[in-house]
Every structure is written in structure tokens, then in C-alpha cells.
C-alpha positions as CSV (number, residue, x, y, z in Angstrom):
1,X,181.1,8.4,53.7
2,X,180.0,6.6,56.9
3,X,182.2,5.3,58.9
4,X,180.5,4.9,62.1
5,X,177.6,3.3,63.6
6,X,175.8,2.5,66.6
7,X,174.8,-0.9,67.3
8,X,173.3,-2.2,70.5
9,X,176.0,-2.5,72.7
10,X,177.7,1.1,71.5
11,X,179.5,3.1,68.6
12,X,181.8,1.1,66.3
13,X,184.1,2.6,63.7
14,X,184.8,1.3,60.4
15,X,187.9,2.0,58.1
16,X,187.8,2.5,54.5
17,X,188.6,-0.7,52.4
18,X,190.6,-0.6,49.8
19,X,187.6,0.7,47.8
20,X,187.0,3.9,50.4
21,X,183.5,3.3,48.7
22,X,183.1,0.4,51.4
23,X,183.6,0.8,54.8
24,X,184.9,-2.6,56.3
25,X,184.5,-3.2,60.4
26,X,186.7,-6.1,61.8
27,X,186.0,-7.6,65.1
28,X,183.1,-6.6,66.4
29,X,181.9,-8.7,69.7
30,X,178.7,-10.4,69.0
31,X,178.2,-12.5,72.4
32,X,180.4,-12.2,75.7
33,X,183.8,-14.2,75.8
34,X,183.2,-17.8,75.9
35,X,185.8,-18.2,78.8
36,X,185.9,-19.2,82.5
37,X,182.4,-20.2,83.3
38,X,181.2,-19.6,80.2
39,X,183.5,-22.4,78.3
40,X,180.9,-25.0,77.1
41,X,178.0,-22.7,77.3
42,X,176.1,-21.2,74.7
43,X,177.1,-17.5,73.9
44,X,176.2,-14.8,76.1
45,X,175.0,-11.4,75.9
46,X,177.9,-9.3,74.9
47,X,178.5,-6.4,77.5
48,X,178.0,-2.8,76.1
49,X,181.5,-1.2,75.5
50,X,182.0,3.1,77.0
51,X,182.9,4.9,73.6
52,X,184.2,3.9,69.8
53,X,185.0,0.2,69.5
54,X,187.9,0.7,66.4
55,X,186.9,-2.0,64.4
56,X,190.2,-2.2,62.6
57,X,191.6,-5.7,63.2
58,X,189.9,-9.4,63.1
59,X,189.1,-11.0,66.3
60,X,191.7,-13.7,67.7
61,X,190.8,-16.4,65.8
62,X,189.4,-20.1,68.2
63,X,192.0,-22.3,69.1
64,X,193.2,-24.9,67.2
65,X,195.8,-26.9,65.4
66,X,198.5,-24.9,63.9
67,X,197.6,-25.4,60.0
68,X,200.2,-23.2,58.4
69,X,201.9,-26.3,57.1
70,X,204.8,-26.8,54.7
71,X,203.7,-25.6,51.5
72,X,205.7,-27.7,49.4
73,X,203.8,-30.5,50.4
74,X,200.3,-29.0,51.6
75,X,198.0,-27.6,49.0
76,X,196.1,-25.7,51.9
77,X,199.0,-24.0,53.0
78,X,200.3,-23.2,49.9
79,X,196.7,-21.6,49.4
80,X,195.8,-19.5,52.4
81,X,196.8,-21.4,55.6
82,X,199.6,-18.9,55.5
83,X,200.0,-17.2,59.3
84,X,201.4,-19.1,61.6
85,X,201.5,-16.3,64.0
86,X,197.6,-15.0,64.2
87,X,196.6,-13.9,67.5
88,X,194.7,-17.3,69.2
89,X,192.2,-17.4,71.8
90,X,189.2,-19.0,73.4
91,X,188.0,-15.1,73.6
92,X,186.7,-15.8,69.6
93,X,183.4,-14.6,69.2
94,X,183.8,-11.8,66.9
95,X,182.2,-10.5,63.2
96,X,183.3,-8.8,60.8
97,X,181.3,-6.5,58.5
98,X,181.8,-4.5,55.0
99,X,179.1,-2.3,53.8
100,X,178.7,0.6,51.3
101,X,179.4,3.4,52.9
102,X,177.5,6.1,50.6
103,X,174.0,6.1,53.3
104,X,172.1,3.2,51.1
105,X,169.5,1.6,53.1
106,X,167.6,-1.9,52.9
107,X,170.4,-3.9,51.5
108,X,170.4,-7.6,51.4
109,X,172.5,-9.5,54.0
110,X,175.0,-12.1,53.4
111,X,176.2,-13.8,56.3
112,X,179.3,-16.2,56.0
113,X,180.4,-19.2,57.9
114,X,183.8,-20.5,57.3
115,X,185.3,-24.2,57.1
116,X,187.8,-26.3,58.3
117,X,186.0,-29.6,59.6
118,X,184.8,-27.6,62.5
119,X,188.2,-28.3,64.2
120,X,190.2,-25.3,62.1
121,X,189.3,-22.3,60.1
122,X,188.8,-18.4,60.4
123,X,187.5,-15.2,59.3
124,X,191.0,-13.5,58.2
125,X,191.9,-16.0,55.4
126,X,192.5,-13.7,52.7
127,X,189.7,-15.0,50.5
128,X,186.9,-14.3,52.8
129,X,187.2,-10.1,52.1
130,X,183.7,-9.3,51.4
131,X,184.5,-5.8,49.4
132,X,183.9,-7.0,45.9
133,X,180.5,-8.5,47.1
134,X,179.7,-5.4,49.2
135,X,180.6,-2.7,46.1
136,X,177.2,-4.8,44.6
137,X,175.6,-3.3,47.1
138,X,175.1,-6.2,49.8
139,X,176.1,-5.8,53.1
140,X,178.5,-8.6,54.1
141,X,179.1,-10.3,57.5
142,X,181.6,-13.1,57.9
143,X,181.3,-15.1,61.6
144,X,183.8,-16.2,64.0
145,X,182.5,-19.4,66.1
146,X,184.1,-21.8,69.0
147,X,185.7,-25.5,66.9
148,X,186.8,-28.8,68.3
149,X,186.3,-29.7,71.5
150,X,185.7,-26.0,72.5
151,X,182.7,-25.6,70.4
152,X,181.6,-29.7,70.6
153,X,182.2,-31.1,73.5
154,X,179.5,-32.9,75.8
155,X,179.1,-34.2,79.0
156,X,176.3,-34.8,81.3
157,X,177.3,-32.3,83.6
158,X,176.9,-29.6,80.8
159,X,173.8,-31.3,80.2
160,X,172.5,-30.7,83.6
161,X,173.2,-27.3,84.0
162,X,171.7,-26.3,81.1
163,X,168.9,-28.6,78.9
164,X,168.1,-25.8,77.1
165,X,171.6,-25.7,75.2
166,X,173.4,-28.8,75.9
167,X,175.9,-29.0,72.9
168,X,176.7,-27.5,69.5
169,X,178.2,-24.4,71.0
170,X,179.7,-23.7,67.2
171,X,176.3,-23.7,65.5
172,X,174.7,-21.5,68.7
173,X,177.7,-19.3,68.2
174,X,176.7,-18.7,63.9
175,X,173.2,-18.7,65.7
176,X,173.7,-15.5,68.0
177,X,175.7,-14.2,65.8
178,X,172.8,-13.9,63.1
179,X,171.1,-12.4,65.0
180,X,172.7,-10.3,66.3
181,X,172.7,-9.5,62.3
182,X,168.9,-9.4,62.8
183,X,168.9,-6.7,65.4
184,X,171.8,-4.4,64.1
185,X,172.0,-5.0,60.7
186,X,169.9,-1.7,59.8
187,X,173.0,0.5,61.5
188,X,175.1,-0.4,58.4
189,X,172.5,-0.4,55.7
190,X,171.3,-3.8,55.8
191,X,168.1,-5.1,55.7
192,X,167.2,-7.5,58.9
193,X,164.2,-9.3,56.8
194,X,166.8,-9.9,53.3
195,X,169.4,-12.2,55.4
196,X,171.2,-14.9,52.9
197,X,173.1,-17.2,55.3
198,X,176.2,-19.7,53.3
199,X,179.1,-21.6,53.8
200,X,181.9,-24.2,52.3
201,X,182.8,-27.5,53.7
202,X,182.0,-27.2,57.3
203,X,180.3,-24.1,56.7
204,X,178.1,-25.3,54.5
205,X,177.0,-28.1,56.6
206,X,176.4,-25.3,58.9
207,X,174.3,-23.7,57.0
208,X,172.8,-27.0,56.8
209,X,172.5,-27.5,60.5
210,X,170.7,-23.9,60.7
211,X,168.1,-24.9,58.4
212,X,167.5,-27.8,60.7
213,X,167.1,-26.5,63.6
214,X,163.4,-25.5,64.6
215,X,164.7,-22.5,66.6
216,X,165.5,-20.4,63.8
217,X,162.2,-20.2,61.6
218,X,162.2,-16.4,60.2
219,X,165.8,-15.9,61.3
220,X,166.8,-16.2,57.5
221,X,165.6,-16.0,54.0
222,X,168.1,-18.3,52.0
223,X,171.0,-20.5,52.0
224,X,173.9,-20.9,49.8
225,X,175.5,-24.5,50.4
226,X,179.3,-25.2,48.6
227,X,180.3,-28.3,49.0
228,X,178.7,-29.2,52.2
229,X,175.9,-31.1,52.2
230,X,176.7,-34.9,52.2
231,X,174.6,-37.9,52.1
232,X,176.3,-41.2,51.5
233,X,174.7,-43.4,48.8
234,X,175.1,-46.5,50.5
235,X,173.9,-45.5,54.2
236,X,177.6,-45.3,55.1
237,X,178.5,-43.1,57.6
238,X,180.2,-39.6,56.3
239,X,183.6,-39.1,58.4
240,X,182.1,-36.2,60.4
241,X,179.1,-38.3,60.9
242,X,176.8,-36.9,63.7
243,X,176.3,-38.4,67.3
244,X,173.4,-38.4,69.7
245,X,173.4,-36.4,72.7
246,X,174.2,-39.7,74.9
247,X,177.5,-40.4,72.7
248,X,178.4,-37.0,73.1
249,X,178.6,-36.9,76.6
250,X,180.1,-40.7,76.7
251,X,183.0,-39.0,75.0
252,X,183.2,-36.4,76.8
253,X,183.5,-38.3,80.2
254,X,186.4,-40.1,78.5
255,X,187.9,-36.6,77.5
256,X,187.6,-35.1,81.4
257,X,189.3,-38.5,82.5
258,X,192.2,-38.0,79.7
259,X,192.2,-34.2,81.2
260,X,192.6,-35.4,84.8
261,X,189.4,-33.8,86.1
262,X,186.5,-34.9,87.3
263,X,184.1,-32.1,87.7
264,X,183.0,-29.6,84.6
265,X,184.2,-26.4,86.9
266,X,187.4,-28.0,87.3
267,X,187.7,-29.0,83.5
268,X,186.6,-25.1,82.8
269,X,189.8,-23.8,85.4
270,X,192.4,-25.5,82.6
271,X,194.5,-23.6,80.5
272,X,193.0,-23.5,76.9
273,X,195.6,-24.8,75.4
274,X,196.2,-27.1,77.3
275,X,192.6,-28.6,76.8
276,X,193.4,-27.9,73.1
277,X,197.0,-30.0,73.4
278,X,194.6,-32.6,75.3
279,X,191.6,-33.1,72.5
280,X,194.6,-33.3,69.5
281,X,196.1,-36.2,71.2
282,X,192.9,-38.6,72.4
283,X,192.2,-40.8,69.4
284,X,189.1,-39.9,68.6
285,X,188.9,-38.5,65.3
286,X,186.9,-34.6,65.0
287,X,184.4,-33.5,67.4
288,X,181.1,-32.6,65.5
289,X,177.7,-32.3,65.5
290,X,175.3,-33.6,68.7
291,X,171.8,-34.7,68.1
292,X,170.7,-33.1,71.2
293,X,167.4,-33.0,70.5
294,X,166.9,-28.9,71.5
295,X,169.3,-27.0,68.5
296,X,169.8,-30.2,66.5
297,X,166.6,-32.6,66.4
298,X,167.9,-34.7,63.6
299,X,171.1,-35.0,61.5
300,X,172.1,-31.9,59.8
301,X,173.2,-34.5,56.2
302,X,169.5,-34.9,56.7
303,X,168.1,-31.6,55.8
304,X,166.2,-31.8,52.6
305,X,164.2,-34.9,54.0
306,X,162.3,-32.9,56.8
307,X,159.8,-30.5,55.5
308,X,160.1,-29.2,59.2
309,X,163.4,-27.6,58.5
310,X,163.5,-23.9,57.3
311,X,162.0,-24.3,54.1
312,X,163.4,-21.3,51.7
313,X,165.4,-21.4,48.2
314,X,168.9,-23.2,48.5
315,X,171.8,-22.5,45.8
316,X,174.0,-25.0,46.4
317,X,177.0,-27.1,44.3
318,X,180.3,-29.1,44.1
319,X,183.7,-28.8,42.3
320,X,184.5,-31.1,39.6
321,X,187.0,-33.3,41.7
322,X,186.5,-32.2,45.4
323,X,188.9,-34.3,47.6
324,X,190.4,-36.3,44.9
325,X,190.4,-36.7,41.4
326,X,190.7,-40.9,41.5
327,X,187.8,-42.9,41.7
328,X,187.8,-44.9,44.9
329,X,189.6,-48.3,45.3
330,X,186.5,-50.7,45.3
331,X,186.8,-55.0,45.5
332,X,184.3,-56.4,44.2
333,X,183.5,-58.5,47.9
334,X,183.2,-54.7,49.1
335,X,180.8,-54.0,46.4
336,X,178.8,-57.1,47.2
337,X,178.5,-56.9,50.6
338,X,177.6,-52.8,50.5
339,X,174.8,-54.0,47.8
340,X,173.4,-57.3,49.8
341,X,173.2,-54.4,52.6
342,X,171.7,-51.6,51.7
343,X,169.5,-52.7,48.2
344,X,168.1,-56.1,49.4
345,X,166.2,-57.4,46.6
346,X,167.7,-54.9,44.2
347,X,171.4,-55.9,44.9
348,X,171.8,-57.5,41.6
349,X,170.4,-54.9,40.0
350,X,172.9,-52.2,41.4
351,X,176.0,-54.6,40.8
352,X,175.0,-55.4,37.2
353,X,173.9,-51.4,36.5
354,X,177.6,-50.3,39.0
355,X,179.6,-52.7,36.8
356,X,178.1,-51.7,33.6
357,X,181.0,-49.4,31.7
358,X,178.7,-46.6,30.3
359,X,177.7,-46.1,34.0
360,X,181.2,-47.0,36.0
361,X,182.1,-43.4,36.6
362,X,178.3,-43.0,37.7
363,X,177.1,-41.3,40.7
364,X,177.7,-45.1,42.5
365,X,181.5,-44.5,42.0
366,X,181.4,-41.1,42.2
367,X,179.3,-41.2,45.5
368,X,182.5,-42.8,47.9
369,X,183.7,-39.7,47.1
370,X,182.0,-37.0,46.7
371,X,179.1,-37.9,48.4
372,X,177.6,-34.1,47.9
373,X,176.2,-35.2,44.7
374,X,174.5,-38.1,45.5
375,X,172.9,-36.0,48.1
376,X,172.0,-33.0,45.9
377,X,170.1,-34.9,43.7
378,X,168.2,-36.7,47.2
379,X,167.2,-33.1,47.8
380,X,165.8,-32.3,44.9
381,X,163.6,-35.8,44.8
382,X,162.8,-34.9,48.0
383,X,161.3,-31.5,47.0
384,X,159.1,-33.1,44.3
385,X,157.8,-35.6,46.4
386,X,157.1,-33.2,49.4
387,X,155.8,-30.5,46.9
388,X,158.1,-28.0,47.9
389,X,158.4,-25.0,45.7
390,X,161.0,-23.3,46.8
391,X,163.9,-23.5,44.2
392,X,167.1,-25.4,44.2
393,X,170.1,-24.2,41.9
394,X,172.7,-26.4,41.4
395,X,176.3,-26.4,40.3
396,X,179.6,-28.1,38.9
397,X,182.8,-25.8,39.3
398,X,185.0,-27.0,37.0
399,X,187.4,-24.3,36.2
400,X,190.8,-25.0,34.9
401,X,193.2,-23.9,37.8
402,X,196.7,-23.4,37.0
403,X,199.9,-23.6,39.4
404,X,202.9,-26.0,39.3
405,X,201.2,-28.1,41.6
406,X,198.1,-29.1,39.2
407,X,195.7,-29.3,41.4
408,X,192.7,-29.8,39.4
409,X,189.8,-28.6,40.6
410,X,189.8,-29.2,44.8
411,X,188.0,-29.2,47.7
412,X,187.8,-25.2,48.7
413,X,189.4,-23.9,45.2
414,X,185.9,-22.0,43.9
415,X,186.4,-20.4,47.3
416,X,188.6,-17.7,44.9
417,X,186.1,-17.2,42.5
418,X,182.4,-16.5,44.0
419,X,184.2,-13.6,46.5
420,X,186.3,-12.6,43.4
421,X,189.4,-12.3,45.8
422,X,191.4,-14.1,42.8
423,X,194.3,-11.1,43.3
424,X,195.5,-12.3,46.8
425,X,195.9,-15.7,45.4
426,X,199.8,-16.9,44.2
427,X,198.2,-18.9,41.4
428,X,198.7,-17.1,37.8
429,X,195.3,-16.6,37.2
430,X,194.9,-15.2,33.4
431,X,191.8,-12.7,32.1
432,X,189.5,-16.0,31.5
433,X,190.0,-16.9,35.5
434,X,188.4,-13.4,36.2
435,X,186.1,-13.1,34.0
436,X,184.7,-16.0,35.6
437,X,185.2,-15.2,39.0
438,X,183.0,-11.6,38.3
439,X,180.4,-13.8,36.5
440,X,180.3,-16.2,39.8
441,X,180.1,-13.2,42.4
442,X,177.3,-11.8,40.0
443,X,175.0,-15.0,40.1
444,X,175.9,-15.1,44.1
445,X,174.7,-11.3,44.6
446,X,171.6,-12.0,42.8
447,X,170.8,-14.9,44.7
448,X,171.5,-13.2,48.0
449,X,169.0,-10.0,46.6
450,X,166.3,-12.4,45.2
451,X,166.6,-15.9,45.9
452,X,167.3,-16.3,42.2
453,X,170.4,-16.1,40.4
454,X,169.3,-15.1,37.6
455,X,169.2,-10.9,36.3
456,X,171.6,-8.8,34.7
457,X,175.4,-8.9,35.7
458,X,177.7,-6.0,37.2
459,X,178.2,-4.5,33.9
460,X,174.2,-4.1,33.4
461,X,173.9,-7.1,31.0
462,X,171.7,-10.1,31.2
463,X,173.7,-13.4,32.7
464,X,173.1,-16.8,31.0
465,X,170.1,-18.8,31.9
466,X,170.7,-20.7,35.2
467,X,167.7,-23.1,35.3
468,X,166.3,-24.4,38.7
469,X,167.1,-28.2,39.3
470,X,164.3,-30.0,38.9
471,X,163.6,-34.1,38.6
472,X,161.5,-32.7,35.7
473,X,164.3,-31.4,33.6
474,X,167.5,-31.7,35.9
475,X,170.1,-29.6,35.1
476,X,172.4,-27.3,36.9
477,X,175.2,-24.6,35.9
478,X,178.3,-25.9,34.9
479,X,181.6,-23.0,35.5
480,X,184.4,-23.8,33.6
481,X,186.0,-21.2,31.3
482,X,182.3,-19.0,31.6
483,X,178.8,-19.8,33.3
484,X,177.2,-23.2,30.6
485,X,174.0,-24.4,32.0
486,X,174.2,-28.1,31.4
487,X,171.2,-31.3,31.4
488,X,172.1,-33.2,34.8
489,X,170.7,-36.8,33.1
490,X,169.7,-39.4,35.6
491,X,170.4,-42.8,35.1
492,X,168.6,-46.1,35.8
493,X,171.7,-46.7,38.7
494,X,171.2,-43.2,39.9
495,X,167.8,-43.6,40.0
496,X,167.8,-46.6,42.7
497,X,170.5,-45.1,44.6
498,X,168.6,-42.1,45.5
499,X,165.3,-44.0,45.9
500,X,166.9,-46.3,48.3
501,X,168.2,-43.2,50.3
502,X,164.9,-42.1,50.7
503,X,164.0,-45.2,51.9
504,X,166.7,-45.9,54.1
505,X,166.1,-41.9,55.6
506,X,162.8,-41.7,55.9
């Protein structure tokens, strides 16, 4: 079995998981530590290391907010927010790898971002071990990056000193460390040309901001998106709405002023966590995404209307209730004045087709909250009109999740399913919950091999029918108790609302 490999910058040794068929390495430096003068700079060259690195522990995870919270109270920390005490650090930039260890070569690649708002997240929550994908023979990488102010901050000093990376230090971070992927992926079985990149929540709207970005055309063959792609429906801003480089470094002249510094290598002498204790205090809502015109040259929400964007099959979805089950709480003077402002001539057309009960839980409704299906379908109008033919896949998980807590079907729950890590979770998940959970990691390996879902499953046998969505026949796969490809209909209010978002975009 191997259990050791050379990489660029020296040997690293793995462990066995707990399938000694996959060798699992944990925290391996991809860039150089993102500390002292190289706070608010992109990554680094990582340093080549004298001997083994033991890869047998994560990486101290980036600072931020505690989130271990009370669990009688916060779903998240009932769910995996569990550690208070992991090992924190502005020294972050590590990866983590599981591989089969029997000599197989030319693997596909998954590489995994986390999320957490860009503010919070890591690489050890329990539900990110990639063994079950990796015994389907795919190498797995998951990616430890800078958040908050550490991995978004601005200022026109950091602008000066370096125009070639002035911001997004989180999304250079997933950057260097894919490809890093790209150049050592081959030790551990991998194939450099077969790289999948995905992500949830923040993740996936990094996955969004890499296909943006014009600097990393061949860096990746495919994306995977959950929950992460957002486009508002009525040209509203989405809460981690993105800033221009200008904004950015407005902000962060407020933040060096709140820090009592005036000079960017005095702000870079401060304790971290003091900077951290700083940035939770200022009013300012999340730090996020900079248009700076170099990484990010438009709005990551943005990337299925630029045919400039890495163009390459996307599987990407929703769960049934995301960040609430209600419908929003909508007057009827907010209704009018949204409609007067973003449909013009056609406002009385929306209001009359919004109001209209067979169409009140509609994609209008449904939009102020979700908003991931609103944009979804945008993207795959997009593709038709463009005459793009790479594939979308789209789904809807809807599984019935039990615990005293009822949670329905939230924001980050499918998280369980598609790495089939269901047996870390405290919920009583029955035989039906992992069934499904094997049937989700199946459609996700094939997808990562192929750029289709579709093929046999892990037990040799062919996997129901998931169609590509289309505006031809729309339709995406639907998992509740199994895999139920489902007709997405599009309605006459749907209809307008994406057309209007097209025309409001582009």
C-alpha cells in the first residue's frame, strides 16, 4: 500500500484511513505562511521541507469567530460546529488529500472548497472525509484558504504594492492551491488534466468565482456548485453582494483607522487576533468578494452570463427549503415598488401573474429566498441563448431529515449525503437515508470521472436517468427518499423574471 510520496517541495507520508485501502494525508503546505509581510498578499511559494512531512493532522484552521455555539439553540452547532478548541492560526494554508493507496494511476481529481460566508469554515468538519469518495477511485483534495478580513481586505496601499493581486486573497489561496493539485497530483494517483473543482454555500460561489476568473482557463475540467450560486430576481443585492476594487479599499482605510494604524506594514506588525477581534466589531456586515478587475473582472453571481468565463459542464442544485422553510413577509407597497423598478412596462404583468394563487409559491416568492433557483434557471437560458453545449445538471434535495429539532431540509444538510459521511452525524439516519446518500456519492463520482452523472452505481448497476437541464425540456433530479428525475415546468411569471435578469445583467 503506498503511503508515501514525493511532491515538489519533498516526501510526505500518509496514514491509512479507516479503510487501510485509502491512504489519507492531512495538512500538507501548499503556499508559504501568509504571515508578517505576507498578510494581505497573495500566497507564496511554499518552502521545500528536509525529510518526511507526517501528514497526520489538519492544518490550524484561519482565524475566525468562535462558531461552536450552543447546540440547543444553533442547528450548526448541533450539526458539526462542534470543536471549540481546534488549533487557530493565520499560518492556514494547508490541503488535505485521500487517495487509493493500491498504485492506480490517472484518477480523476476532486478538489473541495468549504463554506461558511467566507468569514468561518474549515477542512476538519467531520463531513468533509473524502474516504468514501476516494474508495470510488477518485483522488480527493479538500482546501484550506485565508476568510474575513484576512482573506478580503483592501486598501490602496495593498493596491500599490502589488496590481497584479490586489484582493481576493481567499479565492488566490483555492487558486494556488489547485494548482498545486495540477503539478503534484500525479504523486498520489491523480490525473492533473481530470480536475473537478466544487463547493457549498461560500464554496460554491467559489467555485463560481474560479470560473470567472480569466486566469484559470485549463486549470480545471468541471464544477459542481451546491447551493451557491445566487442571482436575485429582482436586481436586489444578495447579502454577500460583491464590491469594486475602489469600495474595497474605502473600507479598508476605515478598518486601518478602527485598528489605529496608518501604514499597511504597521497594520501587518498586529497581533492576529487582535485584527480578528477588530474586523468582528466594525459594523460592517462580511468582507467578500472585490471586483478588482485582475482575479475577479466581473461579479462572481454573474458567471453563466459571460461566455468568457471557463466554459465546461456544471452540476449544480439547491435543498428544498435552504435558509428557511417560510415564504418571505412581502406588502404589497414592497411588491409594487420592486415591480415599478425593475419590470417597467411589465410591472402589471408581474403583480397580476405574483398575486395569481396557482403561481404564489412561484419562483417570484420563492426567489427572496432562495435566490439559487431563480439563478439556475438564468444559467441555463443563458446557455441556449449563447449556444453553449456544455451540460448543466440540476437538482432539488429534498430528503426527509429526522432529529428532534425538525429541521426540514436546510441550508448545508445534503452536505451528509453526497460525501456519504452520514455515520459521524447525531441524527438517526435509518437504511432509506443511506441508501440515498450511496446513490448521491455515485452520481457525484461520475460526474467528477466524466462530466456526466450518469453510468452504473457502486454496486455495478445502471443509476436512474439524470437528464441535462435544458429550456427545451427542463427538468432536474429530484432526491428525496431515492434519485426521481422530475419536469422543472416554467411558468409565464418565471418566464419574465428570468428574461428581465438577462436584461438587467447583460
Amino acid at each position: 500500500m503506498i503511503r508515501k510520496v514525493k511532491v515538489e517541495n519533498g516526501w510526505v507520508r500518509g496514514l491509512p484511513a479507516a479503510d487501510p485501502r485509502i491512504t489519507s494525508y492531512k495538512g500538507i503546505p501548499f503556499a508559504a505562511k501568509p504571515v508578517g509581510s505576507n498578510r494581505w498578499r497573495a500566497p507564496q511559494p511554499c518552502p521545500d521541507w528536509e525529510g518526511e512531512l507526517f501528514a497526520a493532522d489538519f492544518g490550524p484552521i484561519g482565524m475566525q469567530a468562535n462558531c461552536a455555539g450552543d447546540p440547543a439553540r444553533d442547528i450548526y452547532a448541533r450539526e458539526w460546529a462542534v470543536d471549540a478548541e481546534l488549533p487557530m492560526s493565520e499560518d492556514c494554508l494547508y490541503l488535505n488529500v485521500w487517495a487509493p493507496a493500491d498504485g492506480r494511476k490517472n484518477l480523476p481529481v476532486y478538489v473541495w472548497y468549504f463554506g461558511g460566508g467566507l468569514q468561518v469554515g474549515n477542512t476538519t468538519e467531520m463531513e468533509f472525509d473524502g474516504e468514501r469518495i476516494a474508495r470510488r477511485g477518485v483522488v480527493v483534495v479538500t482546501v484550506g484558504y485565508r476568510l474575513n478580513v484576512f482573506g478580503f481586505l483592501c486598501h490602496p496601499e495593498i493596491t500599490a504594492e502589488a496590481p497584479e493581486a490586489p484582493a481576493n486573497f481567499g479565492f488566490l489561496d483555492q487558486q494556488a492551491a489547485t494548482r498545486w493539485v495540477k503539478r503534484n497530483i500525479e504523486a498520489f494517483g491523480g490525473d492533473p488534466e481530470n480536475i473537478t473543482i466544487g463547493g457549498q454555500s461560500a464554496g460554491g460561489m467559489s467555485v463560481c468565482a474560479q470560473m470567472t476568473s480569466p486566469q484559470n482557463r485549463g486549470l480545471f475540467q468541471r464544477a459542481i456548485v451546491q447551493s451557491g450560486t445566487f442571482l436575485m430576481p429582482y436586481g436586489l443585492q444578495f447579502a454577500l453582494g460583491q464590491r469594486t476594487l475602489a469600495q474595497a479599499e474605502q473600507q479598508g482605510v476605515q478598518f486601518f483607522e478602527a485598528l489605529g494604524v496608518k501604514t499597511l506594514a504597521e497594520a501587518r506588525s498586529l497581533d492576529a487576533r487582535y485584527v480578528e477581534e477588530k474586523s468582528l466589531q466594525w459594523p460592517w456586515g462580511c468582507w467578500g468578494e472585490a471586483i478588482d478587475g485582475v482575479f475577479s473582472t466581473y461579479s462572481s453571481n454573474e458567471w453563466s452570463l459571460h461566455r468568457d468565463r471557463v466554459i465546461c459542464p456544471v452540476l449544480l442544485g439547491l435543498t428544498s427549503t435552504e435558509f428557511t422553510s417560510a415564504p418571505p413577509a412581502t406588502s404589497e407597497e414592497e411588491l409594487t415598488t420592486l415591480a415599478m423598478q425593475h419590470f417597467g412596462r411589465d410591472a402589471g404583468r408581474f403583480l397580476s401573474l405574483f398575486s395569481h394563487p396557482a403561481t404564489g409559491e412561484s419562483i417570484a416568492r420563492e426567489g427572496l429566498v432562495h435566490t439559487i433557483a431563480h439563478a439556475i434557471r438564468v444559467a441555463s437560458r443563458q446557455n441556449q441563448l449563447a449556444r453553449i453545449d456544455q451540460p448543466l445538471y440540476a437538482y432539488c434535495f429534498d430528503a426527509d431529515i429526522p432529529g428532534w429539532d425538525h429541521p426540514g431540509t436546510f441550508h448545508s444538510v445534503d452536505l451528509w449525503f453526497f460525501f456519504e459521511t452520514l455515520s459521524k452525524c447525531w441524527r438517526p439516519f435509518t437504511g432509506k437515508h443511506f441508501d440515498l446518500a450511496r446513490q448521491m456519492c455515485d452520481y457525484w463520482v461520475n460526474f467528477i470521472r466524466k462530466g456526466d452523472p450518469n453510468g452504473l452505481d457502486s454496486q455495478g448497476k445502471p443509476l436512474p436517468l439524470w437528464p441535462r437541464l435544458t429550456e427545451e425540456a427542463p427538468a432536474r433530479m429530484l432526491f428525496a427518499d431515492t434519485a426521481i428525475p422530475v419536469a422543472w415546468p416554467k411558468s409565464e411569471l418565471e418566464t419574465l423574471l428570468v428574461e428581465s435578469s438577462l436584461k438587467r445583467e447583460c
